[in-house]
N, C-alpha and C positions, 0 to 999 in steps of 0.2 A: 210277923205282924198278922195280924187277923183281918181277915178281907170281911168287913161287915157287910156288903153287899150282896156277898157268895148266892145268897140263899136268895135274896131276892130276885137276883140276875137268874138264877137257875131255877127260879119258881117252884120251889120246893119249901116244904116245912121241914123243919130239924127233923123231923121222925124219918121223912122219907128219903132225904140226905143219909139220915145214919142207914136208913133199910140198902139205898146203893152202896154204898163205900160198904158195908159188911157183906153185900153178895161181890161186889168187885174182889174183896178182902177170898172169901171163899172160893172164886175162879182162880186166883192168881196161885192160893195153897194147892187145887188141885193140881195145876201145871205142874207146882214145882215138883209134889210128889212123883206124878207122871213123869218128867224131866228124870228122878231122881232112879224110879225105876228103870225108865231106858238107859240110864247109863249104867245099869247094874249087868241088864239083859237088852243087848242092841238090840238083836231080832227082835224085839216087840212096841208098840209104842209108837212107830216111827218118826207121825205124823199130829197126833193126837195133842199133847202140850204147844206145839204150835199153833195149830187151829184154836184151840181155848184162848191164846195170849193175840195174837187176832183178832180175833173176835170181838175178846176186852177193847183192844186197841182201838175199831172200828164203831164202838158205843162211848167210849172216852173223848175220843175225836167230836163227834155228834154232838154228844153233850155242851161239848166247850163252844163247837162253831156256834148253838144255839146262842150259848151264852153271850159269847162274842160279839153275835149282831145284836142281839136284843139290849148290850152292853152301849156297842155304838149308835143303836135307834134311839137310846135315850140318853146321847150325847151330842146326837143332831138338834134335839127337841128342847134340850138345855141353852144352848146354843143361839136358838132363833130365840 
């Protein structure tokens, strides 16, 4: 089902929506290549796909808390 609100909550325009998800889209391929290479040749890499998926994680999270409150500030304001 389509969250028609996504974009509101997240105060983004479709553009800028599609610009994150297709850099999230390009962090996530580089991990995995990175991933793909350390498991080819241990010695190198060690750390590298982890910190990238991380990283994501920690701008992922962000995003949603934003979303989240600004979700429930205009469900308080529904409300009253």
């Amino acid at each position: 089902m389509f969250e028609i609100y996504h974009l509101k909550y997240a105060k983004q325009t479709y553009l800028s929506h599609l610009k994150d998800a297709l850099y999230y889209s390009y962090l996530s391929t580089k991990a995995s290549i990175i991933f793909i290479i350390h498991g080819i040749v241990p010695c190198i890499l060690t750390h590298k796909g982890g910190t990238i998926i991380n990283n994501l994680n920690e701008k992922i999270l962000q995003k949603k808390s934003n979303i989240d409150k600004l979700y429930n500030d205009e469900l308080v304001i529904i409300s009253n």
